[in-house]
N, C-alpha and C positions, 0 to 999 in steps of 0.2 A: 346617431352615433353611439351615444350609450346603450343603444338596445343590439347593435350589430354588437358591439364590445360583450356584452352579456351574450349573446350567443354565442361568438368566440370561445368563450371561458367554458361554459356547457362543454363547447364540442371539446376542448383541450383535456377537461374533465374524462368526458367520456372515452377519450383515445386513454388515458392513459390506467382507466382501469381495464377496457379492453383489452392494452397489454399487461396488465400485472400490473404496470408500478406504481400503483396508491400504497402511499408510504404506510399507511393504516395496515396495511396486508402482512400476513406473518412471512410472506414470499420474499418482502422487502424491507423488513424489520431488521437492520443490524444492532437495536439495540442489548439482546442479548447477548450475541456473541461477542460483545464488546467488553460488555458488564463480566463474561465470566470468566475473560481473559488477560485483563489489563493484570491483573493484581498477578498472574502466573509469569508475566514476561520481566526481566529482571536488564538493569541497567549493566553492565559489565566494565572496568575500569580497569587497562595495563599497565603497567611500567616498561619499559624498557629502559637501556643504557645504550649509546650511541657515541665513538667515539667522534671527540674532538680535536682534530689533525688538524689546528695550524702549527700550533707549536712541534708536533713531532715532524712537520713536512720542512719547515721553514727553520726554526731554532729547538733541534730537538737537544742539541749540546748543551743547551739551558734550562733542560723543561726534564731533571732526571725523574719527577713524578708522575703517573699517570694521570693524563685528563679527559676528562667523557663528563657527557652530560644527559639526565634522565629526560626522554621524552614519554609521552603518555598517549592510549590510545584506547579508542571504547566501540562497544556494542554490543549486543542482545543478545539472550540467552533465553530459555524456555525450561519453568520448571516442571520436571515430568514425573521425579518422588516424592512425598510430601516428605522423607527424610536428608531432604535434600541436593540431591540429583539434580545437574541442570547440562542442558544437550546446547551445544552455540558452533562458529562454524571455525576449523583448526584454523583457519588465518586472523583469527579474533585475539589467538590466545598464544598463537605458536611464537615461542622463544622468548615469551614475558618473562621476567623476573618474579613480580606477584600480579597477582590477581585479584581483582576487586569485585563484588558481587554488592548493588545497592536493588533494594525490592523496591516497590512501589509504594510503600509506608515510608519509604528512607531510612527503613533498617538498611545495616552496612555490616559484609562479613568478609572477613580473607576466603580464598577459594584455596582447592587444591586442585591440583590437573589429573583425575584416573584416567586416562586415555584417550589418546588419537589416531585418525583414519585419516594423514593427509589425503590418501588417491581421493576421497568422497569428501573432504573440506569437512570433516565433523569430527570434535572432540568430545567429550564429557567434564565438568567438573565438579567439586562438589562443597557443602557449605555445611557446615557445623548446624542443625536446625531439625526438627522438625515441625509437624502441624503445618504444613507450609500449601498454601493454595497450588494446585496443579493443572494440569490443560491434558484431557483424552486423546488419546490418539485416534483419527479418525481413518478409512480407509481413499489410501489415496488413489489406488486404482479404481475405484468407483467412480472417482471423479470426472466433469464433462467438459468438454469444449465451451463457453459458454455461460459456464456457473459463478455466482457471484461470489466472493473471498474478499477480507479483512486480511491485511497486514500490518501486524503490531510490535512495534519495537521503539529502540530510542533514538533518533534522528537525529543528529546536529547537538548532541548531550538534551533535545526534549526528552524528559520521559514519558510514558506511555502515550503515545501518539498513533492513531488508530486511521489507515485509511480504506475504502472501497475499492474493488473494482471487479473483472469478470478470467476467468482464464481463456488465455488465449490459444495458447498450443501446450502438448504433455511431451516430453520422450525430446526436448531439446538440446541438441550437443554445440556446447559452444566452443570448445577447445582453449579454452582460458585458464586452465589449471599449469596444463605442460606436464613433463614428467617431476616425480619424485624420486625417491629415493630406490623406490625396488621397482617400481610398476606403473602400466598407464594410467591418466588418470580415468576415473569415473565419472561419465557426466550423463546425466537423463532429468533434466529440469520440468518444472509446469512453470510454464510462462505464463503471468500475469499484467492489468495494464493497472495495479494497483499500486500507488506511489510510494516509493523504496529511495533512499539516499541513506549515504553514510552515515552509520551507528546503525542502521536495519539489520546488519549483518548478524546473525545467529536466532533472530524472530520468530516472531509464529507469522505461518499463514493457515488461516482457519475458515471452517466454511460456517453458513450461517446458523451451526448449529453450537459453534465454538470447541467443534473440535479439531487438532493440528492435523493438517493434510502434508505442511510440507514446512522448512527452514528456510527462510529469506536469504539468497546468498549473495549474488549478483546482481548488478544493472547493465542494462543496455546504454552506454552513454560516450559522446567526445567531450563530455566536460567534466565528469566526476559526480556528474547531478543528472537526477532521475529527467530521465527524456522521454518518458512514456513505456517500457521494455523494463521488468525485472524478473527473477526467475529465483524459485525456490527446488532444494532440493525434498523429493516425495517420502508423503511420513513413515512408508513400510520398509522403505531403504530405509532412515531414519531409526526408527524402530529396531529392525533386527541389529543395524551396525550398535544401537547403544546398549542392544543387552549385550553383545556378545565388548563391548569395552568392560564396560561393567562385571561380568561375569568369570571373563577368560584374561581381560587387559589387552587382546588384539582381534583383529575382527576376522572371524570363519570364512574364509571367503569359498565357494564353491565354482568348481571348474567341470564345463561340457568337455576334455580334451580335444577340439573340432580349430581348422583356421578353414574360417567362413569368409563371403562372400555377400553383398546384398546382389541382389538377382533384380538389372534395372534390363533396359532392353536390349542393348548392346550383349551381356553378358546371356541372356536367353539366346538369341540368334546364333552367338559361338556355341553355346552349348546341346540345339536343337528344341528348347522347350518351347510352349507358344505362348504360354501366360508367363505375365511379370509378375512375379511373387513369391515370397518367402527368402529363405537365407542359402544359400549353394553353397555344400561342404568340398571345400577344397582339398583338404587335408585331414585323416581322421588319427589321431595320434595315439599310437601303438599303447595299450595296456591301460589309456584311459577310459573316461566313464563311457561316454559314444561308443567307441571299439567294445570293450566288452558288451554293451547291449548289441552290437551287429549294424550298427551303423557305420557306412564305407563311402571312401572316396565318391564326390559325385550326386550325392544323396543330397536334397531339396530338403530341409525344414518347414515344414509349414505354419506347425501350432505346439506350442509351448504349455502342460496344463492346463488346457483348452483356449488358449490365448493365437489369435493369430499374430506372425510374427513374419515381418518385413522388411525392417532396417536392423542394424547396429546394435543403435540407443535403446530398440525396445528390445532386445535380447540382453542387453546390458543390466538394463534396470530389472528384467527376470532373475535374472545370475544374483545380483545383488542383494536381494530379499532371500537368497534361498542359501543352504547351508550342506555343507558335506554330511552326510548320511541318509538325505531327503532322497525320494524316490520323484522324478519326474517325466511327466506323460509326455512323450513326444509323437506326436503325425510328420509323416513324410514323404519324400514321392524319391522311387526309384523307378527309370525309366520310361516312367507315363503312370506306372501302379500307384498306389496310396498305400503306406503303411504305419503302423502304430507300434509303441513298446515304450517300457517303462524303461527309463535310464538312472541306475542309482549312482548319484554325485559324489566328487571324491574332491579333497582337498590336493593345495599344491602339489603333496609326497603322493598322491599318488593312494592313498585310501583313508578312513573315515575317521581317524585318530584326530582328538583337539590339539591341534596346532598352539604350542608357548611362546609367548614372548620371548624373542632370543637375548640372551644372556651377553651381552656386547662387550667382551674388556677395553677399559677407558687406560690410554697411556697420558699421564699428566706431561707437559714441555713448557716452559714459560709461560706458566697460569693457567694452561690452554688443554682441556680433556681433547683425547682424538682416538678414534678407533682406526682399526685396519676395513680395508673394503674386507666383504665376503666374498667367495667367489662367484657366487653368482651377478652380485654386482660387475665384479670387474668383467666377465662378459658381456651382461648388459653394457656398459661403456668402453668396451675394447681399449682395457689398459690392463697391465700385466700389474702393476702396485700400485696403492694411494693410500690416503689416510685422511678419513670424514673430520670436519671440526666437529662437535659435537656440544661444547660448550666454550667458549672464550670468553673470559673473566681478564680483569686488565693488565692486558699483554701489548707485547710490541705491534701480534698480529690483528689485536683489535682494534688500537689506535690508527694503523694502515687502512680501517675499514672493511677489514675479513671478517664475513658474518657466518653462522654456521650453517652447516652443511657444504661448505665449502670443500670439495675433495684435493688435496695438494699433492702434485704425480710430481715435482721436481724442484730441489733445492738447491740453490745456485748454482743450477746448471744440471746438477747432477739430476738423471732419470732413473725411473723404476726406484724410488728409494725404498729403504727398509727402515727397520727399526733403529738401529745403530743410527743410522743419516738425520732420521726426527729426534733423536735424544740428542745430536750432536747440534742442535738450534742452541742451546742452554751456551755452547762455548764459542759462539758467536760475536763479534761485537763491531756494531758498524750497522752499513746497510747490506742487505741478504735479499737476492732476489727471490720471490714464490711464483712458482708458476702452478694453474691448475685450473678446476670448470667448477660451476657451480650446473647442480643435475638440471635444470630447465632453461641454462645457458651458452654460448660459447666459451671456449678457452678464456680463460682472467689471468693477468701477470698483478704481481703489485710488489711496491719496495717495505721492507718493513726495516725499523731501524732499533735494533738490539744495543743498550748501555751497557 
């Protein structure tokens, strides 16, 4: 018995240098990539204010002061300046109060917010410091089906908690964002089977050489806890979207002018081709970057700067990384031919000027900043007038539980309001119906009760 058992152990031995994983091997060594990233991945700590509505629902004729109560909420960030730069994910940070930034020594610093990408779930913010340990950017598109990756962030308030595991798919669209405020959102994830729960959010995921490939953003889950399935967003989206917060305060985004198509088989047989592949230009839009390089209705995408290209996701996540005044290679097929040319990219307007932050004017009303939609929004949302919350500090409409970004299109009763109609909240008193949507929901009514 003890001599089969020895043999046993041999053979196990030998299988498993066979394949690689003798922990001894630098193939299967995560101890570096552990070591030189714990100390870059940063605990993140929020505030919020949340109103407390029983007394406004119930006895607000007794409760003339406002009541709310501060809840708190945390996750991971990645520092990527040694002067203090740190990349985490906009749902981590978005509509906090303050900011909490604790390192992995248990230093502890206020943050400030320089900018965010809700469409891509990525912020920036930054911490009074230098000399500060940081984490390389590694290239995500190199990355394989297969390859081994460390996810490091603060789970459950652990700090630096470090797990294993292998990538399992790139270019994942999960449809989990919704819309925001202008635009779709952005989704091209590297799914991993490497263990992620709440607080992972804004992390590193690194490969075993300890440089960031990607930001931990999501799970795959029906309970709120890691079920095998998490998904970071890639470090070269990652990358270009922080310089350009950094540098500009909103993010360059580059547009093909094209509405595309993936080309499955159904869509080849109407159209005559006999391979299934590449992206089918539906539509080539007049004056943009495609139209002026001479690409038309009809035309097959194939390859993207030598990238072949087949869904959505993986056109998306090209778009993504690239910037208004880039010149990019496109292969094609027009009518059975193959054709090539370079396409110089253009922003939203339409040519290669840096796009500013827009200047938003804020109309104060009972404690409460609000802008007017833009028009392009209101097309987007097929409404003629509204007005964003943009900030609610303690008002009637926050005690009601109106969070921002709330768009309000009607006050009691009254539709398409204007300016006049939202200044006229102030000489209210009672209850005041609001009607309006929040952008990744249905229509919301709510009662607010003005003293």
């Amino acid at each position: 018995m003890k001599k089969m058992m020895k043999n046993l152990a041999i053979v196990i031995s030998v299988l498993f240098i066979s394949l690689g994983l003798n922990a001894q091997t630098p193939g299967f060594d995560f101890t570096k990539a552990a070591e030189h990233t714990v100390n870059a991945v940063v605990h993140i700590q929020c505030e919020f204010s949340e109103p407390n509505s029983f007394y406004s629902d119930f006895f607000w004729f007794l409760a003339p002061q406002p009541t709310n109560r501060k809840i708190q909420a945390s996750g991971s960030g990645v520092i990527i300046r040694a002067d203090g730069y740190i990349i985490t994910n906009n749902h981590v940070v978005q509509d906090a109060e303050t900011i909490e930034v604790i390192l992995n020594d248990r230093r502890s610093y206020p943050a400030e917010l320089v900018g965010t990408d809700p469409a891509a779930d990525l912020a920036v913010i930054r911490i009074k410091e230098v000399d500060l340990p940081t984490i390389d950017f590694g290239n995500s598109d190199e990355t394989k089906i297969g390859q081994w990756v460390l996810a490091v962030g603060n789970p459950f308030n652990l700090t630096s908690t470090v797990t294993a595991g292998i990538i399992s798919a790139k270019a994942r669209n999960l449809n989990i964002l919704g819309k925001n405020m202008t635009e779709s959102p952005l989704e091209f994830y590297i799914q991993t089977d490497a263990a992620v729960n709440r607080g992972n959010s804004g992390g590193a995921l690194v490969d075993l050489d300890g440089k960031l490939i990607g930001i931990n953003t999501a799970i795959a889950s029906n309970t709120g806890s890691y079920a095998g399935y998490s998904f970071a967003i890639p470090s070269n989206i990652v990358k270009k979207i922080t310089n350009d917060l950094i540098n500009y305060g909103i993010t360059q985004k580059a547009y093909l002018g094209v509405n595309i198509a993936e080309v499955d088989a159904k869509l080849a047989e109407n159209i005559g081709v006999k391979k299934v592949k590449g992206l089918y230009i539906a539509t080539v839009i007049k004056d943009g970057a495609a139209f002026k390089a001479g690409l038309k209705d009809g035309d097959i995408i194939l390859t993207l700067n030598n990238r072949t290209i087949n869904t959505l996701p993986e056109l998306n996540e090209i778009m993504a990384q690239s910037s208004p005044n880039e010149k990019m290679h496109v292969v094609y097929e027009r009518e059975g031919v193959t054709y090539s040319t370079d396409i110089l990219l253009l922003n939203e307007k339409g040519n290669t000027s840096i796009i500013k932050p827009e200047i938003k004017p804020l109309i104060t009303v009972l404690n409460t900043e609000f802008r007017e939609l833009t028009e392009k929004e209101k097309n987007l949302y097929g409404v003629n007038a509204g007005y964003v919350i943009e900030k609610s500090g303690n008002s009637p409409l926050f005690r009601a539980g109106i969070k921002n970004g709330y768009v309000i299109t009607s006050i009691g009763g009254e539709e398409d309001i204007d300016l006049p109609t939202l200044q006229n909240l102030e000489n209210y008193k009672g209850k005041v119906i609001i009607e309006g949507f929040y952008p990744s929901d249905n229509r919301l009514s709510y009662y607010i009760i003005i003293l």
